[in-house]
C-alpha positions in Angstrom: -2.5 2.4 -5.9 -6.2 1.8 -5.7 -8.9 3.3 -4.2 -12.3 2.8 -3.7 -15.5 5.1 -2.2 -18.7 3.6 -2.3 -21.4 3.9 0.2 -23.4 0.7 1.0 -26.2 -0.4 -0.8 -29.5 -2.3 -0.4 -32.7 -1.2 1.7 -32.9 2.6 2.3 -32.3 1.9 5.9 -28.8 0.6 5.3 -27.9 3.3 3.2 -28.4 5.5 5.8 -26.6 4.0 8.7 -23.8 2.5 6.5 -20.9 4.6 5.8 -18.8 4.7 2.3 -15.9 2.8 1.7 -12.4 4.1 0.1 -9.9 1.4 -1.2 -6.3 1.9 -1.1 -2.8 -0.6 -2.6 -0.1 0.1 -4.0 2.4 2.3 -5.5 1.5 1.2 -8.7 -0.6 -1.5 -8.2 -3.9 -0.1 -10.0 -7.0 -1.3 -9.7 -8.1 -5.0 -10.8 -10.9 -7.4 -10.5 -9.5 -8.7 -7.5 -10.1 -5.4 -5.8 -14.2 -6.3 -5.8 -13.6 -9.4 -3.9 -13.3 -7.4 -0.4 -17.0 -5.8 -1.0 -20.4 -7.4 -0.8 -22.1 -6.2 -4.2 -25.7 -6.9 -2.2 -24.5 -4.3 0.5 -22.1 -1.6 -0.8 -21.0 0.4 -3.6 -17.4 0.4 -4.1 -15.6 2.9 -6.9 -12.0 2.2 -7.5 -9.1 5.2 -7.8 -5.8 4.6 -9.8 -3.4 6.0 -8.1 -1.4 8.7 -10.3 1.0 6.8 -12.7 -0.7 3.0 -12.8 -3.8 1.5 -13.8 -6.2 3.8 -15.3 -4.3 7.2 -15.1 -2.2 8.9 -17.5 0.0 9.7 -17.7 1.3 6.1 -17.1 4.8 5.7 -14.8 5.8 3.2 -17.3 6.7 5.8 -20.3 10.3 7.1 -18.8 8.9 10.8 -19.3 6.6 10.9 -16.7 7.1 13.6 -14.6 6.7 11.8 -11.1 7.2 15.4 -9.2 3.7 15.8 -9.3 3.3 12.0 -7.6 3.5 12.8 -3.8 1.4 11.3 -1.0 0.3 15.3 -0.4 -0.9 15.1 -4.2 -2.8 11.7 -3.8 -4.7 13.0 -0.6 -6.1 15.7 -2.6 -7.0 13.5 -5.8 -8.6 11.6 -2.6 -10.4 14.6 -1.2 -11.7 15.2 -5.0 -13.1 12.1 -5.4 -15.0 12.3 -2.2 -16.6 15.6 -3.0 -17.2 14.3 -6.9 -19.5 11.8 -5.3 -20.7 13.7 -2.2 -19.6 11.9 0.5 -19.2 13.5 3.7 -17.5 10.5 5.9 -16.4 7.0 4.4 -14.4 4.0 5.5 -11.2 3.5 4.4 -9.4 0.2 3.5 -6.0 0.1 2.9 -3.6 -3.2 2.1 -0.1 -3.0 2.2 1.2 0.5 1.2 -2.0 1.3 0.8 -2.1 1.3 4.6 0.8 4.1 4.6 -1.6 6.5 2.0 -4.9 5.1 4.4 -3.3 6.4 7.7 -1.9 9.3 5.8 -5.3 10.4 4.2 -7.1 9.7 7.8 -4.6 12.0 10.1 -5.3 14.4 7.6 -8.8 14.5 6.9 -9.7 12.9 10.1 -13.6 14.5 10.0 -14.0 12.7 6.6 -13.4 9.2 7.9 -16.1 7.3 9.6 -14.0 3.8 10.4 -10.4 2.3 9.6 -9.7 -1.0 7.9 -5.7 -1.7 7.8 -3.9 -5.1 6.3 -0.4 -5.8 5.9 0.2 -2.6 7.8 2.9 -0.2 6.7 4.2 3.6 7.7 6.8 3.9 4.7 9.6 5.3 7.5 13.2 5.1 7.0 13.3 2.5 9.7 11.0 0.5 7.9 12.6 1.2 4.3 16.2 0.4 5.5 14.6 -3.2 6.5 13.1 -4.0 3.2 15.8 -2.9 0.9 19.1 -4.1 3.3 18.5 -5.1 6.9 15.9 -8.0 5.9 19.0 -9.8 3.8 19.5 -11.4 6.8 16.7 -13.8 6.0 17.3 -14.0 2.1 21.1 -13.6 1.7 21.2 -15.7 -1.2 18.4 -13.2 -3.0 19.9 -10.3 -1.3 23.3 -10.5 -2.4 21.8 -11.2 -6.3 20.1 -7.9 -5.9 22.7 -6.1 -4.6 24.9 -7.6 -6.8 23.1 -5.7 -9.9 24.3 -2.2 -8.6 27.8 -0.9 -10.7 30.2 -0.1 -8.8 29.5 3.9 -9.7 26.5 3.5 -7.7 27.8 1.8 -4.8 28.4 4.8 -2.3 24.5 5.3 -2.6 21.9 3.5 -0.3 20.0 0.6 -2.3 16.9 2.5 -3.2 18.3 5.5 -4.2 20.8 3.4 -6.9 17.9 1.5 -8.0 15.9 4.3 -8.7 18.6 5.8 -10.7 19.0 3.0 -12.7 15.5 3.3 -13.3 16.0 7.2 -14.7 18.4 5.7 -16.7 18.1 7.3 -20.5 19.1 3.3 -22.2 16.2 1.4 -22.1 17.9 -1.8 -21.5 19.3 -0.9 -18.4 15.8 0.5 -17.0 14.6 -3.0 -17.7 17.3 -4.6 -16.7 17.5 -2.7 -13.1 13.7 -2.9 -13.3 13.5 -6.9 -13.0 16.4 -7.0 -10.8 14.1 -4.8 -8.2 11.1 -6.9 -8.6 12.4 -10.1 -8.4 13.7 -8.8 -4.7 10.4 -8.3 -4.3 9.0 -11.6 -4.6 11.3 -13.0 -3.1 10.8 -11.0 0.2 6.9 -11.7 0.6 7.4 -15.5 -0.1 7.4 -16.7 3.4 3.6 -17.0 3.4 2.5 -20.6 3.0 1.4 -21.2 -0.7 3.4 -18.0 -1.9 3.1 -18.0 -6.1 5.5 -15.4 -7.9 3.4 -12.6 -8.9 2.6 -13.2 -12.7 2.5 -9.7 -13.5 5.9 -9.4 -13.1 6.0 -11.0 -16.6 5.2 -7.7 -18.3 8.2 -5.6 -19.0 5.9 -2.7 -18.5 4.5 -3.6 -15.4 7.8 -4.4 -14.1 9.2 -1.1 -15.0 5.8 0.9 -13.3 6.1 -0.2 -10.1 9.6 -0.6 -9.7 9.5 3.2 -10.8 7.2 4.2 -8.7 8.0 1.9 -5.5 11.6 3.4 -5.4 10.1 7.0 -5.6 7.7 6.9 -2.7 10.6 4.7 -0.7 13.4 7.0 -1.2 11.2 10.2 -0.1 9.7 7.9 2.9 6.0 8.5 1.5 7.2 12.2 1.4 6.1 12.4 5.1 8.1 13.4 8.5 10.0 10.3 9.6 7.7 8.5 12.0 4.9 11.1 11.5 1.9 8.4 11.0 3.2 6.7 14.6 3.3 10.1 15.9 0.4 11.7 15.1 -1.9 8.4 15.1 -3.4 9.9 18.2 -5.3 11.8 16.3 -7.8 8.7 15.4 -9.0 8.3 19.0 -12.5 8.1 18.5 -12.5 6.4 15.1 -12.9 2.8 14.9 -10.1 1.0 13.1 -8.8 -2.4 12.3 -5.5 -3.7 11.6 -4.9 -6.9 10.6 -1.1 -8.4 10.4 0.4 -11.7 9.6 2.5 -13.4 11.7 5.0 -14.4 8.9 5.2 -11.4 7.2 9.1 -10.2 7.3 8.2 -7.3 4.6 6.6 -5.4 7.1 7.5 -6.7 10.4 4.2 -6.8 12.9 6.2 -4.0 15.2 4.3 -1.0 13.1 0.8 -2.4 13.7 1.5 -3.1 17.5 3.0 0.9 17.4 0.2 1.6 15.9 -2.0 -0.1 17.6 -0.8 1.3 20.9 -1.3 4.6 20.1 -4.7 4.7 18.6 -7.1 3.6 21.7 -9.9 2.7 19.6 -8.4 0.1 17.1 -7.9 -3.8 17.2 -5.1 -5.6 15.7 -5.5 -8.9 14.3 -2.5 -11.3 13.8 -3.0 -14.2 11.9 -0.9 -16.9 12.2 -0.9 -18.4 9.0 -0.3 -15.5 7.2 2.6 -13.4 5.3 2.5 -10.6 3.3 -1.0 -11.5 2.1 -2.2 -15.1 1.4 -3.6 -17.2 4.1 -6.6 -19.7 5.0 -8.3 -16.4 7.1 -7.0 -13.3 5.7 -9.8 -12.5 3.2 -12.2 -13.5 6.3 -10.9 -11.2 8.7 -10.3 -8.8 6.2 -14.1 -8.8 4.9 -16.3 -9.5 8.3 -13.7 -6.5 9.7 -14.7 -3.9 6.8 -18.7 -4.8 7.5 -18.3 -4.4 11.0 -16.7 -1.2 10.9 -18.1 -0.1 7.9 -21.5 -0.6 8.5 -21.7 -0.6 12.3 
């Protein structure tokens, strides 16, 4: 998970007119160089969060003791909230990219008098609709990879759904079937974003540790649907009318189908939604464009 909170730098009257910005990927993605690509450094400040359990934070998901009952979406708003108040901000912009979008929407509808403008990509809610369609319905479109991963559950496992398996595997106390159930999980997960043109496996799938982080922590926030109300950021999205907001969606992308965004979309009267044609989950000739000219224009508007 990242997330970022900087307000925008440079004369004294940007400063005051432009808002601060908070970042937010993930589970488990943690925050990386690539992170400062999204930000002018001549116009805004950006600090970057680690979402409990990955990057920067410790405890780290990847040691199998890690007591993930304190890693909730309720808890990460708050760590959210802190962060804001550490650097006294009183409204920012939030970006969120791919889960991130789900903890974005999720921070927003809660703190809706602390957000100042809405930047969404690769938009997700984390409902049980959606969940079902990443972890069985979408085998439709990779059977061959969907049967492999299915294929990895024992038979004492079966009766459960595909997520909740996985993540016992995962809470497994032998180390080899962690890792084994572990890679299993995320090669399903490259396999299901590779319908954008130019898709490269993600290299940090290479690291047993890595692997073992955000499989762990991807299967707890998809089991518990984000630990929110099924539906709930659809239903309550209403309650942006009045902030500006972006969501950007690729055509392609079969993760997240572009149905949430368009929900989304037609429920919050003062967003756009952006489809981009040559896009999946992520990649793209335009995405970092769109994504960029979108966060200064609603950022700094």
């Amino acid at each position: 998970m990242w997330a970022t909170g900087r307000p925008c730098i440079g004369s004294p009257a940007t400063i005051r007119k432009a808002s601060p910005h908070c970042f937010f990927m993930g589970p488990g993605g943690g925050c990386g160089r690539g992170a400062r690509r999204f930000f002018d450094p001549e116009r805004f400040r950006v600090v970057l969060f680690d979402q409990r359990g990955c990057g920067r934070s410790r405890p780290l998901a990847s040691d199998p003791d890690t007591d993930l009952s304190v890693n909730t979406t309720a808890h990460l708003i708050e760590d959210i909230e802190k962060l804001r108040e550490l650097h006294e901000v009183d409204r920012w912009t939030v970006l969120g990219v791919s889960w991130g979008t789900t903890l974005g929407l999720a921070y927003a509808q809660a703190y809706p008098d602390r957000v100042a403008g809405l930047v969404l990509a690769l938009v997700t809610t984390t409902s049980g609709r959606e969940v079902r369609w990443i972890t069985q319905d979408i085998g439709s479109i990779f059977p061959r990879e969907w049967d492999h991963f299915a294929a990895a559950i024992p038979d004492s496992l079966r009766r459960l759904r595909l997520v909740d398996a996985y993540a016992t595997l995962l809470a497994d106390p032998d180390p080899t079937v962690r890792q084994r159930a572990a890679g299993e999980w995320c090669a399903w997960e490259d396999a299901h974003i590779s319908l954008g043109p130019g898709h490269q496996p993600n290299s940090r799938f290479e690291d047993p540790d890595f692997r073992f982080l955000i499989a762990r922590l991807v299967t707890h926030y998809w089991r518990n649907h984000a630990f929110l109300e099924d539906n709930q950021l659809i239903r309550n999205v209403g309650v942006l009318d009045g902030i500006p907001g972006v969501l950007i969606h690729g055509r392609y992308d079969v993760s997240g189908p572009l149905e949430t965004a368009w929900r989304l979309h037609q429920g919050w009267r003062t967003s756009e939604l952006h489809v981009i044609d040559d896009m999946g989950h992520g990649g793209g000739d335009t995405f970092l464009d769109t994504l960029t000219t979108s966060l200064s224009r609603v950022a700094c508007s």
